[in-house]
N, C-alpha and C positions, 0 to 999 in steps of 0.2 A: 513506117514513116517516121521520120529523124522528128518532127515535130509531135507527132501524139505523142513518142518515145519520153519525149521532152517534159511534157502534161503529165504522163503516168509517173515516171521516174521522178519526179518533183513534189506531186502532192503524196505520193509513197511516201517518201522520207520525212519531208514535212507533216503527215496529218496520220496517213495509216492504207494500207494498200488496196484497200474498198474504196477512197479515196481516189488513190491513184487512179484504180481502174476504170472508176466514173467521172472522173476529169478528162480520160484520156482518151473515150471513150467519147465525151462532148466535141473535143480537140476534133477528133475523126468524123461526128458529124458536121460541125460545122465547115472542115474542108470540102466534105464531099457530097452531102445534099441540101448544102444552102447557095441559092440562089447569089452566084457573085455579083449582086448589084445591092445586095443585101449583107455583106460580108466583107467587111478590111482583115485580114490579116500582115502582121507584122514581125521581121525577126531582127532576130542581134546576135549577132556573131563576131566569133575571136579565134582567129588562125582557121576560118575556113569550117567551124564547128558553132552550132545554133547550141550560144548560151542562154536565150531567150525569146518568150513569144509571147504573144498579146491575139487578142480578136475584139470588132469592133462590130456590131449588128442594128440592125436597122429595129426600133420599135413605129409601130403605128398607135396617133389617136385618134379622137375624131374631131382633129381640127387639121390644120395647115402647118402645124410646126413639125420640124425636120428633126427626128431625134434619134441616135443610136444609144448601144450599150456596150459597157466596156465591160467583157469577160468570156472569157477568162484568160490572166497570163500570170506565166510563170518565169522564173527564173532560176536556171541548175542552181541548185544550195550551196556549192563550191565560190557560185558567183555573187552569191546574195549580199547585199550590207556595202556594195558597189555602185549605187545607182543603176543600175542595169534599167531595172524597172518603170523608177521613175524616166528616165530617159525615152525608153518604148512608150509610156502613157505620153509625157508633151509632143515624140513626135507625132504619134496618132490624133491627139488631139490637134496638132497644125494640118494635120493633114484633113480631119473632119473642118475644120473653119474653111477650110481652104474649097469644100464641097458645100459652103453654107449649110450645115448642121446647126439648128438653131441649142438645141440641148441634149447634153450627153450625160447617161444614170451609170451607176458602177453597184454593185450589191458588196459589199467589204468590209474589211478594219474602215472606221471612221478615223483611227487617228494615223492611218496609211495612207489614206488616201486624201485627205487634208491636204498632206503636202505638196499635192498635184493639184489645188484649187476645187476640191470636191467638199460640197457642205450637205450635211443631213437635212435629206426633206420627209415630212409627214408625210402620210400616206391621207391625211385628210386631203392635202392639197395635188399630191399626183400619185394613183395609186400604183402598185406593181403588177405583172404581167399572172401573177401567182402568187398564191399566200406566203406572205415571210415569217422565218420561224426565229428572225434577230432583225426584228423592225427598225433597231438603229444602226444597223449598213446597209437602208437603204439610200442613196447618196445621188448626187448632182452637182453638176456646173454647168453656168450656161455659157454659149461659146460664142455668142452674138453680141454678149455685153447686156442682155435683156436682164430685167428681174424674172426670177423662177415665179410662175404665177401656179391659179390653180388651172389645173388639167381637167378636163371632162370625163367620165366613162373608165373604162378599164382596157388601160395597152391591150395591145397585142404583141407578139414577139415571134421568131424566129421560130418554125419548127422543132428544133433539136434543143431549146432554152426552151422548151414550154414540156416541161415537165417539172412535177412540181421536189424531186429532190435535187434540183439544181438552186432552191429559193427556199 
């Protein structure tokens, strides 16, 4: 598959190839045993070759707000420092408004993902789906125009994101 290829080959280079394999490895469950109504995926491509990819997942709380989660994407390292990325994160984020998504969390660089309107929230006020082992990328923006209030209880997430060295 051109896209896990994508996930593996990317956080290889970038991080270390245990890395790779357990990105890529995500990349592949999330294609294939999450529930597509639970599941955006997104690419970017240049001459007919996917230089980039994004996944967008549904979290549940236990209220009525609409929330997904952005992770994980990548972008081939050849193409990085291009916007590539950011460009994948605004369009998915138009495309979650566009489904009334009231809040979307990303786990990251805080000062990556900043640039795409994501701000550091405590975990006093919305916890994570699983214990974080760098409580400041846990991140948010809301896509409704709401203030980030606090959250009841503890997400729940997607099957293949609910393991905890993915957090």
């Amino acid at each position: 598959m051109e896209i896990e290829q994508l996930f593996r080959n990317t956080f290889s280079e970038s991080d270390s190839e245990s890395e790779g394999a357990l990105i890529g490895k995500l990349a592949h469950d999330l294609m294939t045993e999450t529930e597509p109504a639970h599941v955006f995926g997104h690419v970017a491509t240049e001459n007919e070759e996917v230089i980039g990819s994004i996944f967008f997942t549904r979290m549940w709380f236990d209220t009525s707000v609409t929330v997904f989660l952005l992770a994980p994407v990548a972008v081939r390292t050849d193409y990085q420092g291009r916007g590539v990325g950011q460009r994948l994160i605004n369009f998915g984020i138009d495309q979650l408004r566009q489904q009334s998504v009231n809040l979307l969390f990303t786990y990251g660089d805080p000062n990556y993902y900043s640039k795409v309107g994501f701000e550091q929230v405590s975990e006093d006020i919305v916890r994570a789906p699983l214990e974080l082992t760098q409580p400041e990328g846990w991140l948010c923006q809301s896509l409704d125009g709401s203030d980030i209030e606090q959250l009841p209880g503890k997400p729940r997430c997607v099957e293949a994101l609910n393991r905890p060295e993915y957090w």
